[in-house]
N, C-alpha and C positions, 0 to 999 in steps of 0.2 A: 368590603362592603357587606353589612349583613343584610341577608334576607328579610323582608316582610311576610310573616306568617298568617296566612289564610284562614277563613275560618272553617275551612274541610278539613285544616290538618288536625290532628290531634298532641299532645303534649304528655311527653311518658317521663313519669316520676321514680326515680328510686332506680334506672339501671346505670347509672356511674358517671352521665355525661353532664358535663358541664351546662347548665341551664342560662340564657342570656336574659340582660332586662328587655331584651325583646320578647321575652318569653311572654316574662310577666304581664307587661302591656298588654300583648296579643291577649291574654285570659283576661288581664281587667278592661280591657276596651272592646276588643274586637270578637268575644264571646267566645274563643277558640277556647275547645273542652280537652280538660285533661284525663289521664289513664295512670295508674299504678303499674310500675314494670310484672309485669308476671312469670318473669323468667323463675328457675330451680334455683339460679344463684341468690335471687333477691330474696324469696322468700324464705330460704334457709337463714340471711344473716337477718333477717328482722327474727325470725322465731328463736333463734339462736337465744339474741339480747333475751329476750322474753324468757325463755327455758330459765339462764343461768340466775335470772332476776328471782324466778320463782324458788327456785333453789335457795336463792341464799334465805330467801325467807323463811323455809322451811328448817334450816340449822341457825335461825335468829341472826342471822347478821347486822349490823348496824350500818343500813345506807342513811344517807343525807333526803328527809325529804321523804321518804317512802318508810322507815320505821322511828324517825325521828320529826321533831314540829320543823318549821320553816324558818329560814333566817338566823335569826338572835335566838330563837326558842330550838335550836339543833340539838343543844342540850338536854332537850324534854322529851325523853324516849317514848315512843307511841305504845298501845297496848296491843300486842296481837289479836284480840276482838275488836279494836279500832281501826285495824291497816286501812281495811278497805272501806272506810268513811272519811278518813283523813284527805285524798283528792276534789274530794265534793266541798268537804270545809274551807278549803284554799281557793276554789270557782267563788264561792260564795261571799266569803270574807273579803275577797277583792270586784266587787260589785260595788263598786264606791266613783265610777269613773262619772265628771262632768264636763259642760263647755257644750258644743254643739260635738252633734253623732258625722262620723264620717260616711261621706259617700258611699254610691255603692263601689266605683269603681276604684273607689281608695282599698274599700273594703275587699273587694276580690284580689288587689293587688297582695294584701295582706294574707288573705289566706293562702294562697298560690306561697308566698314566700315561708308561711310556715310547714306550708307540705313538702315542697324543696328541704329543706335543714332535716323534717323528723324525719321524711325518705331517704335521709344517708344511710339510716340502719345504727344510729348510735344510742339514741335515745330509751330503749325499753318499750317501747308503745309495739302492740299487734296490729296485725294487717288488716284489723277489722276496720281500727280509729282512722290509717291510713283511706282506706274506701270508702267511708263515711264523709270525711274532708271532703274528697273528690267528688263523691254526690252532689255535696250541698254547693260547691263551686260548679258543675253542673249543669245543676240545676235552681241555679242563684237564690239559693235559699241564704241569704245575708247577714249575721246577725247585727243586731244594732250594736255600734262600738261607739261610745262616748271617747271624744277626741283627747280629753284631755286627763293629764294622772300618773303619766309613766315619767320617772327619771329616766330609763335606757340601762340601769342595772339594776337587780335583778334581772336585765332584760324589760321587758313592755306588761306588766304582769297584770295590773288591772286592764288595760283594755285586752288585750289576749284573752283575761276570765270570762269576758261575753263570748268571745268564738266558743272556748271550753261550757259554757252554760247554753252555748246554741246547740251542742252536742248531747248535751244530756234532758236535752227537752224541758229548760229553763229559760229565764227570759224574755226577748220578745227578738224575731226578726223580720227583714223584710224583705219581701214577698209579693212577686207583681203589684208593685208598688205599693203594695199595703204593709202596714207597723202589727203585726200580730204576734199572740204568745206561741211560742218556738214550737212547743206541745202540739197544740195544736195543726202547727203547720205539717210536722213530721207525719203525722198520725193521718193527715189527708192524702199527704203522699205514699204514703206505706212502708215508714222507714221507723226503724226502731233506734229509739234513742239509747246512744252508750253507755252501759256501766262501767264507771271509769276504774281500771284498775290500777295497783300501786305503780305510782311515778309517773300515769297516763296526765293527769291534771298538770301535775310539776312540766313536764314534758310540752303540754299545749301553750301554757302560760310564760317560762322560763325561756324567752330565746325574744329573739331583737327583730320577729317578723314586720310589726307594725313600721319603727325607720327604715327597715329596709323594703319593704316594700311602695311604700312613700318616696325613699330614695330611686328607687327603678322609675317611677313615673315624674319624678325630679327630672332626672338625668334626658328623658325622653324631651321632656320639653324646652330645656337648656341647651340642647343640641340641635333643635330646632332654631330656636331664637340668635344662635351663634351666625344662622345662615341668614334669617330675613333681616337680621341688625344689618348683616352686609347690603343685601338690598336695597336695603332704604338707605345706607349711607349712598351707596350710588344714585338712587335716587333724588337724595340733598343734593349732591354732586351736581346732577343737571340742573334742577331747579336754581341752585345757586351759581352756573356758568364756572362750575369750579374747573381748577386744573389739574387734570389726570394725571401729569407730570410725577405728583407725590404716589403715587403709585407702581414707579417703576420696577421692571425687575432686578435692575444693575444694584438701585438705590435698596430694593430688601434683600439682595444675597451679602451684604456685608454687615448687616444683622440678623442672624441665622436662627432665630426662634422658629421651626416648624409650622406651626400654628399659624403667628402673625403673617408668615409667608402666605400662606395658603389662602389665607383672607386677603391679603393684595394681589394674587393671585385673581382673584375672587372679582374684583374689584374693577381689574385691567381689564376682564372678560366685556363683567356689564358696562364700561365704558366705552368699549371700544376701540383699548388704549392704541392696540397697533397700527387699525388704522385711522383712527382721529385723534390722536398722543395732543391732539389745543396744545399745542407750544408756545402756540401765539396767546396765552389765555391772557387778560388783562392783570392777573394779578401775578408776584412770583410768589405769594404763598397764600393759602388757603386759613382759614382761623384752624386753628386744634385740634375743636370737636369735627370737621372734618379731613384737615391732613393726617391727623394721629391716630385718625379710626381702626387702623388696623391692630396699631400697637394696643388698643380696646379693647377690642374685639377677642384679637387676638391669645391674649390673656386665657378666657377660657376655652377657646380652640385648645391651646395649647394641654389643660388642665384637663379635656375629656377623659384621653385614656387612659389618665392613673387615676379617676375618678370611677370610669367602669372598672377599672381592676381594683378597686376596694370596694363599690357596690358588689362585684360579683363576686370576690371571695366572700363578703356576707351570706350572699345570698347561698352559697352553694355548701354551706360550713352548717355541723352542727351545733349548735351553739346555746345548748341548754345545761344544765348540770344536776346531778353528775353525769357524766359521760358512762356509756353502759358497752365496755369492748366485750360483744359474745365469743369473739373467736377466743381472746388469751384470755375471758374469764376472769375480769377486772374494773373496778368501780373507780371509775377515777375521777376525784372532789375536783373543780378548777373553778373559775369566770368567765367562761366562753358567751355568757349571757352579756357579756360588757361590750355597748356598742360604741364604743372608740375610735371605731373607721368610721363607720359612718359619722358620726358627730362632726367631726371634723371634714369629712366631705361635703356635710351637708352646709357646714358653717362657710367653708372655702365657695360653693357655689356660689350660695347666696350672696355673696361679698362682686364674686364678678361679675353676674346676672345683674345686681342693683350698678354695676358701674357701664351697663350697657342702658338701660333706664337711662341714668345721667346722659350719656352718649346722647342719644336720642331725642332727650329731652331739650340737649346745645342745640341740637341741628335743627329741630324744630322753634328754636327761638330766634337763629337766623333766617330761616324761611318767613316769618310772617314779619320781621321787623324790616321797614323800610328804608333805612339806617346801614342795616346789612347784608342784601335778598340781593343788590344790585339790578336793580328796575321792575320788580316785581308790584304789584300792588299792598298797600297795607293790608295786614292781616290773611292775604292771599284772597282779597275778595275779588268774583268774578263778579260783582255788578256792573250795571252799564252806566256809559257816560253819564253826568250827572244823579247817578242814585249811591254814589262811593259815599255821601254824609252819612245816611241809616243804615248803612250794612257795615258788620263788623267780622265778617269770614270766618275765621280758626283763633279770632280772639280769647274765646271760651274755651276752644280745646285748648288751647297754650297752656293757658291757667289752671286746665284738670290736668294736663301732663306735667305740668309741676308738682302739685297736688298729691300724684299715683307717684312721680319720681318722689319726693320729701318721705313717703311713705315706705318704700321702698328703704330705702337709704338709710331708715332711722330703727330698720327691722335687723342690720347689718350686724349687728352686736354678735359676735359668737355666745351661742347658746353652751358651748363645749365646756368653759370657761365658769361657769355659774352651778359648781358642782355642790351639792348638797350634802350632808351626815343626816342618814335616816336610819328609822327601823333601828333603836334602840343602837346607834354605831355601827352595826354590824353592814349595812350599807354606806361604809363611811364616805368613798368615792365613787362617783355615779356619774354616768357619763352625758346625757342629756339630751343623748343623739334623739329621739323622737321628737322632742320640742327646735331643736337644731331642724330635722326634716320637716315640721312644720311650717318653723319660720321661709324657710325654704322655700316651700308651695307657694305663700301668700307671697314673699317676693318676685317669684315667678309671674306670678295671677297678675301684680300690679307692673310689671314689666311688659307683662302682652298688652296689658292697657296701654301702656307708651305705644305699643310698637303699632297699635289699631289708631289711634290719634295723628301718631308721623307718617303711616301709612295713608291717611286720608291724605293729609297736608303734603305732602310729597307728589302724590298724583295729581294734586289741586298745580302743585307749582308746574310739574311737568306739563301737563295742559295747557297752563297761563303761556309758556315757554314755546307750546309749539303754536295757539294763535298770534301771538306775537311774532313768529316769523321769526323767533332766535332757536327753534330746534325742529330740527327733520324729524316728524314721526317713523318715515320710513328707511332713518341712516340709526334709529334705532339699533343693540346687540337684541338679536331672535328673542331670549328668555325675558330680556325689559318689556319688548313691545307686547310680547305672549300676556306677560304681566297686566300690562296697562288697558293691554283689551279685554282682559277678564273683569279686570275692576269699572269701565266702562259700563258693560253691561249691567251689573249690581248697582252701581252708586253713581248718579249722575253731580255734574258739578255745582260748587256751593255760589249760586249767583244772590239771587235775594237768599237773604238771612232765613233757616229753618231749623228746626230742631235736629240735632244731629245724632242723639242717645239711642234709638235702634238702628242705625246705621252704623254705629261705634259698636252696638252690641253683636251683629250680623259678621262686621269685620272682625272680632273675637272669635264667633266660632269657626269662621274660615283660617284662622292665624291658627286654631287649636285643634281644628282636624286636620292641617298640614295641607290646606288647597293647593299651594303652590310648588312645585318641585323645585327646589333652587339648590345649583352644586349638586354636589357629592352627595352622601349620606356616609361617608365613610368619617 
């Protein structure tokens, strides 16, 4: 189980350990500030790179990028009075990005992740650029990054050129909520803007920060929704007098997925299986979307941890080019800017994320339908005797959680797959992974929508179930009833017909700051 980090700790950059996407999170969410290692070892291998960089310049070497154009234009030897204009021209020239500006908490995820990769010490950048980063992460000094622009090879380059231009006191960023020119902002604070030296610009822009930092707050919320997906199936469960039975332990250890265990596991808890196993339940099987829930679920249960282990080799890797080894003294050309893990983690998410949508969205079409609820009211309306004509309960959320699932579902497409030839061939394979981590999010976004919709409706049924004298609130499992009496308090039941749109938006932000402790975290 990992730890949750505090916002007293601090977060040290650049001394050789492994950084988690809890890391990230805690810096883009929870304001926890980070440090540059300041140990003799670190700052030797940063200066190191830097020395041998400067050297080579001095006996005219030909790096990639630093005495030569960018890309396709490699071939276009820079003029030794131009070295050190050539970083600026590359911030600039990639000032092209549109769509809507990301977050800030996108944005700090992003920065954080490209201070991770250039604090391996491989990159050529001084310890200056490194503490400046850390400032402005900090002290949320943001710059505006227009979402959209990057294939994922090169790396993330146009949006990356705004952090690079928030550096050199260009642009505009933002700043206790306000949209200002960077210049400015710096200049209030007391911070001097970078002059970028060679390979500084290549170095901010060239690496896969933007998906993987996207990917780390991905990954956070996926792992969450793995757990309340199970909740609320249990919660169908009662609402629908289902039978616990499909949950057995005997019945999952002869299909041995990890994962889908873990979830019926899960399951057994909040039912109560051991000791109310409903043997006697009326039905001998349950429909699909709830006997099969685990096998669902389970899916990405199971896909977590090779999912963090490809987020965090991203995240921990240097991943610009060229690579700058100060100890042996060597420039070595590659594509470590190619984000190919990610892309494909993020395409694989989003695939099992929108098949938990679906999930959700079954079980909530058996809850309100009268057809299949087995005695519940249509639409799960609590009105009273005679007022069941004009009330129509969770009619309308049904129809938005179709709506958010169809949406979901139809975003599925792997982005990895749609690879482009740009930049004159010379980026002929491109990976896609930021549009991939994009698609991602909004999958996400539209799956906490399901899950605040069946969250209502789930509770609504559970209630119906216990004034009906068909369920003990107090033979309740601890975690349900803890559940149910939190949601009492917030959200009362849906008797006459009312608007339910901040009530839906409330249970959002409960679902996304993680109100509920449920399971593990492991």
């Amino acid at each position: 189980m990992r730890s949750i980090l505090k916002t007293s700790e601090t977060i040290c950059f650049g001394n050789r350990e492994r950084l988690s996407i809890e890391a990230i999170t805690a810096i883009a969410k929870a304001g926890v500030k980070v440090r540059i290692d300041d140990s003799e070892d670190f700052r030797r291998r940063v200066a190191k790179s830097v020395a041998f960089l400067d050297r080579l310049l001095e006996e005219e070497g030909v790096i990639y990028g630093v005495t030569t154009g960018f890309g396709d234009s490699c071939t276009q030897p820079v003029a030794k009075a131009q070295i050190l204009e050539l970083p600026l021209h590359l911030t600039r020239y990639h000032g092209c990005g549109l769509g809507r500006d990301f977050d800030e908490v996108s944005t700090l995820a992003i920065m954080a992740a490209r201070l991770v990769s250039l604090s391996q010490g491989y990159s050529g950048v001084r310890l200056e650029l490194l503490e400046l980063l850390a400032t402005l992460i900090n002290r949320a000094v943001l710059p505006r990054i227009p979402e959209e622009g990057s294939v994922g090879a090169s790396g993330d380059l146009t949006p990356l050129s705004y952090l690079a231009a928030a550096m050199v006191g260009e642009r505009e960023v933002n700043f206790r909520g306000q949209l200002r020119p960077s210049a400015e902002v710096l200049s209030e604070l007391g911070i001097t803007p970078l002059k970028l030296r060679p390979k500084e610009g290549l170095a901010l822009m060239n690496g896969t920060a933007v998906m993987t930092g996207l990917a780390c707050l991905a990954f956070e919320r996926a792992e969450y929704l793995t757990r309340l997906c199970a909740r609320l199936t249990a919660l169908a469960s009662l609402g629908l007098q289902g039978n616990a039975n499909h949950f057995d332990e005997v019945l999952f250890s002869v299909k041995p997925h990890a994962g889908q265990n873990r979830v019926a596991s899960w399951l057994r808890d909040d039912l109560d299986y051991h000791r109310h196993p409903r043997r006697n339940s009326p039905r001998l099987q349950d429909r699909y979307s709830i006997r099969c829930a685990p096998h669902v679920i389970g899916v990405l249960k199971d896909a977590l941890p090779w999912l963090r282990d490809s987020i965090e080799n991203e995240l921990n890797s240097a991943n610009d080019n060229p690579i700058i080894d100060g100890d042996a003294e060597r420039i070595l050309h590659g594509g470590h800017f190619y984000g190919g893990h990610i892309a494909f983690a993020m395409d694989a998410m989003k695939t099992a994320v929108a098949n938990l949508a679906d999930l959700m969205d079954r079980q909530l079409a058996l809850l309100v339908d009268p057809k299949f609820n087995h005695g519940l009211p249509a639409n799960l309306s609590g009105a009273a005797p005679g007022r069941g004509a004009i009330n129509h309960g969770f009619k309308a959320v049904q129809i938005g959680t179709s709506a958010w699932t169809a949406e979901a579902l139809k975003l599925t497409m792997p982005a990895s797959v749609f690879s482009r030839s740009t930049e004159c061939h010379n980026q002929d394979k491109v990976s896609m992974g930021t549009i991939a981590a994009r698609d991602c999010l909004r999958v996400l976004e539209l799956t906490e929508q399901v899950a605040a919709g069946h969250l209502m409706a789930a509770m609504q049924a559970v209630r119906l179930r216990v004034h009906q004298g068909e369920l003990a609130e107090d033979g309740l499992n601890d975690g349900v009833r803890a559940m149910l009496e939190d949601f009492r308090r917030h959200f009362p039941e849906v008797q006459e017909d009312r608007p339910l749109e901040q009530e839906l938006r409330q249970l959002l932000e409960h679902i996304r700051a993680r109100r509920w402790s449920l399971y593990e975290t492991a």
